[in-house]
C-alpha positions as CSV (number, residue, x, y, z in Angstrom):
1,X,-126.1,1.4,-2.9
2,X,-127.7,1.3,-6.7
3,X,-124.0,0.3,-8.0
4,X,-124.3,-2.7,-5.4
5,X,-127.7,-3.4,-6.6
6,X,-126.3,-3.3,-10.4
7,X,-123.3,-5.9,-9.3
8,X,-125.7,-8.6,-7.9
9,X,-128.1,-7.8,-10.8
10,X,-125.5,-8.4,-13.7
11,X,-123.7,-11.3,-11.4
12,X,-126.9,-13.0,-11.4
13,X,-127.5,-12.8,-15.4
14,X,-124.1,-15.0,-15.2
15,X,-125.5,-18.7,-13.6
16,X,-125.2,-19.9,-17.2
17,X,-121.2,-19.8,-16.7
18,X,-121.4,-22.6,-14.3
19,X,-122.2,-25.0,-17.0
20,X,-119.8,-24.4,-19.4
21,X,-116.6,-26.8,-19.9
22,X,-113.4,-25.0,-18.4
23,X,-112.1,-24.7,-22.0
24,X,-115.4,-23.1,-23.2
25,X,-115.3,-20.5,-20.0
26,X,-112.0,-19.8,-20.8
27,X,-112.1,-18.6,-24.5
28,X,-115.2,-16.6,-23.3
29,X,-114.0,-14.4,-20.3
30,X,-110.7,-14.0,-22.5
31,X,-112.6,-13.3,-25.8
32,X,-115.2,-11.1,-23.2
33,X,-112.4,-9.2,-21.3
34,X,-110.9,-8.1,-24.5
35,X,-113.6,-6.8,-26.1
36,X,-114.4,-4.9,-23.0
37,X,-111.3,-3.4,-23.5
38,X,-111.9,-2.5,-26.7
39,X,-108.4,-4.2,-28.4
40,X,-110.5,-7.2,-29.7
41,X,-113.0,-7.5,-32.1
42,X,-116.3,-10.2,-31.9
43,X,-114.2,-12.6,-34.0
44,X,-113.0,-13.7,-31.1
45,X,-116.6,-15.2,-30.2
46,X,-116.1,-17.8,-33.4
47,X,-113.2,-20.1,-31.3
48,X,-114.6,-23.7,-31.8
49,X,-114.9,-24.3,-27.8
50,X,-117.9,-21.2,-28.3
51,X,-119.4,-23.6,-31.2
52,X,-123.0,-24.3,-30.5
53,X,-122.9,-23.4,-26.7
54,X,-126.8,-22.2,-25.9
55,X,-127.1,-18.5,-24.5
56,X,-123.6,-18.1,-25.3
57,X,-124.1,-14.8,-27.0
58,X,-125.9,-13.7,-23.6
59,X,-123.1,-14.9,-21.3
60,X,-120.9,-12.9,-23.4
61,X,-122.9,-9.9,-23.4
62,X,-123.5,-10.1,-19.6
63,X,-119.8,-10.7,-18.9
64,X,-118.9,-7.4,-20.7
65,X,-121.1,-5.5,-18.7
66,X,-120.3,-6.7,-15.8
67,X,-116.2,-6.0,-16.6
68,X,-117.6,-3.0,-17.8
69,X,-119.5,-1.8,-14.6
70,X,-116.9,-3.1,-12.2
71,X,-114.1,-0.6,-14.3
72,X,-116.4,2.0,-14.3
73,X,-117.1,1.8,-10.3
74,X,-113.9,0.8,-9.0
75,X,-115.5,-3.1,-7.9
76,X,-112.4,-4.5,-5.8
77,X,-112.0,-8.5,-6.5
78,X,-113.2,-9.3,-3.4
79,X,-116.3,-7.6,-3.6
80,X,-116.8,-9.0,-7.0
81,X,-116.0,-12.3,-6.3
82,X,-118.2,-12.4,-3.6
83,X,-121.2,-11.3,-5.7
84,X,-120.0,-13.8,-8.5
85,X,-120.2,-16.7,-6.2
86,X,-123.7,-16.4,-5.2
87,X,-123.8,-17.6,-9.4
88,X,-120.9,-19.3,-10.4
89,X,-118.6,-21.2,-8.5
90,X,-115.8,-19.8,-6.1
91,X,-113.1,-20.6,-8.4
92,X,-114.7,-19.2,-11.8
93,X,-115.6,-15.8,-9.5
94,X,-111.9,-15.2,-8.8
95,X,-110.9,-16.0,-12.5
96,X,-113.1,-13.1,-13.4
97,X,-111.9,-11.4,-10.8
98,X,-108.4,-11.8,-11.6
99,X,-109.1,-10.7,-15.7
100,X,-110.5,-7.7,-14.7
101,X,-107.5,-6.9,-12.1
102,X,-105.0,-7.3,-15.2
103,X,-107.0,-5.5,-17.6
104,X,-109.3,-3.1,-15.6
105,X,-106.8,-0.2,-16.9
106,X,-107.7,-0.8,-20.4
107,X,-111.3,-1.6,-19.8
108,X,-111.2,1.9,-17.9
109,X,-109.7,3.6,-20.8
110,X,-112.5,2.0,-23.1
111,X,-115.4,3.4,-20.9
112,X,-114.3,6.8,-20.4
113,X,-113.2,6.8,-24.3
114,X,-116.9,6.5,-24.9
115,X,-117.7,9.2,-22.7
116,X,-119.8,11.9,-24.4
117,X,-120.8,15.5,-23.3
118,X,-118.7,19.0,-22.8
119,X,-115.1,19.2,-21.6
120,X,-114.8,20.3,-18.3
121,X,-112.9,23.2,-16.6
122,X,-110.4,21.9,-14.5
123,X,-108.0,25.0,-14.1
124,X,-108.2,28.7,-14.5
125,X,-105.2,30.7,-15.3
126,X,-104.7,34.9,-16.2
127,X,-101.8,36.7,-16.6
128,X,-102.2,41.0,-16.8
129,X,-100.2,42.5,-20.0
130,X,-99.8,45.5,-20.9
131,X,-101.5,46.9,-24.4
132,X,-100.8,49.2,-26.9
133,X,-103.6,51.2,-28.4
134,X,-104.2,49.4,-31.9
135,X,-106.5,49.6,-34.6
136,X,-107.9,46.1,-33.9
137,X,-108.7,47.6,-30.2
138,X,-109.0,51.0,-30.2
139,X,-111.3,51.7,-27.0
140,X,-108.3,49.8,-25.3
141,X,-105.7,51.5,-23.8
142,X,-104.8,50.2,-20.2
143,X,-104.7,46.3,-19.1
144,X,-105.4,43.1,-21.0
145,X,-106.0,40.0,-19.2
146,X,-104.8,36.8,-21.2
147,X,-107.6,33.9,-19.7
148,X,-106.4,30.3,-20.0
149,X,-109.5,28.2,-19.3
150,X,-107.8,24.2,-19.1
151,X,-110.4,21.8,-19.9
152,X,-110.6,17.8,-19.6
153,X,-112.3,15.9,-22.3
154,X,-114.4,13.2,-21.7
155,X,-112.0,10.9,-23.0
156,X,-109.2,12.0,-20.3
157,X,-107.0,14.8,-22.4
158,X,-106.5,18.1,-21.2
159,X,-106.3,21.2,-23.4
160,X,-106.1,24.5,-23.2
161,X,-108.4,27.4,-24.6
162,X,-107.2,30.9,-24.0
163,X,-108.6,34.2,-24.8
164,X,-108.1,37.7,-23.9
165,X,-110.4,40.2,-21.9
166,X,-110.1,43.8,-21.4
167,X,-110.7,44.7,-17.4
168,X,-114.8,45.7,-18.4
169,X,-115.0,42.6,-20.8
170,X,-113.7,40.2,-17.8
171,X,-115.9,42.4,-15.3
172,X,-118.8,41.5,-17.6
173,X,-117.8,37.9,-17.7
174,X,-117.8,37.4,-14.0
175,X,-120.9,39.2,-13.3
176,X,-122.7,36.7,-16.1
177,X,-120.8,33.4,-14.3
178,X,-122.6,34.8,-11.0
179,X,-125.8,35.3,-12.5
180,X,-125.6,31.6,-14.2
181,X,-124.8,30.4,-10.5
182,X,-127.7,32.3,-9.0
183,X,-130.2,30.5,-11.4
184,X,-128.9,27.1,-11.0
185,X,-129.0,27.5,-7.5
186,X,-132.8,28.2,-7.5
187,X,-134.0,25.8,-10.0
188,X,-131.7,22.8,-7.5
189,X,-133.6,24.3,-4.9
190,X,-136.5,21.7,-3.4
């Protein structure tokens, strides 16, 4: 219900598109749409139908969020032209509509590009091999686990991080994982 709430919020920061010149609304929602996508730089903003438009640095600004937010939330063009139209005429709602259906990929990638925070785990993988006493391991002298933990960026890509565990070292490893599980259950507890 709050992403609804953000679509009528930044379709309504859009009126000013209704009195722009067709040429003028067309350099801005291309110029807007690619910069959203991250290919195009501001320059774009400098086209001579832009020159001396009032609030056009605003329209442009709430144009990208907006292609931003819709990417982001999976808006369908009919649900976006529908909110667009309570602001901006029918016909300019579906030309938005339509940019973001033909670039929404790339505006995709550009949002989750600037994704921060950890990778996540998205597989789990061990294979049992046998080990040979070594000096490196001494105290070792029956099973090694090889661990392949695969992880997805925030960005999209998927790597791998492996390591290796003795049966005690992994037994110690899952008894922590259970105890971190234990704690965030209580502290999500009301």
């Amino acid at each position: 219900m709050a992403a609804a709430g953000n679509l009528e919020r930044l379709a309504a920061a859009l009126r000013g598109l209704s009195s722009l010149e067709q040429p003028a609304f067309d350099e801005l929602l291309a110029a807007s749409a690619g910069i959203a996508a991250g290919s195009k730089g501001p320059e774009l903003l400098r086209s001579s139908a832009l020159g001396g438009i009032e609030g056009m640095e605003a329209l442009h600004q709430g144009l990208v969020a907006l292609l931003l937010h819709c990417s982001k939330a999976n808006v369908g063009s009919d649900e976006l032209v529908s909110a667009l139209s309570a602001a901006v005429q029918p016909a300019r709602a579906r030309a938005v509509a339509e940019m973001l259906s033909r670039g929404g990929h790339a505006m995709r990638g550009a949002v989750e590009a600037c994704g921060f925070g950890p990778p996540h785990i998205v597989d789990v993988s061990w294979v049992r091999s046998a080990l040979l006493t070594s000096k490196y391991q001494p105290d070792s002298s029956g099973a090694l686990y090889v661990i392949t933990l695969t992880t997805r960026q925030p960005d999209g890509t998927t790597s791998p991080l492996q390591f290796t565990a003795t049966y005690e070292q992994l037994a110690d490893l899952v008894g922590e994982l259970k105890s971190a599980v234990k704690q965030v259950e209580r502290e999500r507890a009301p």
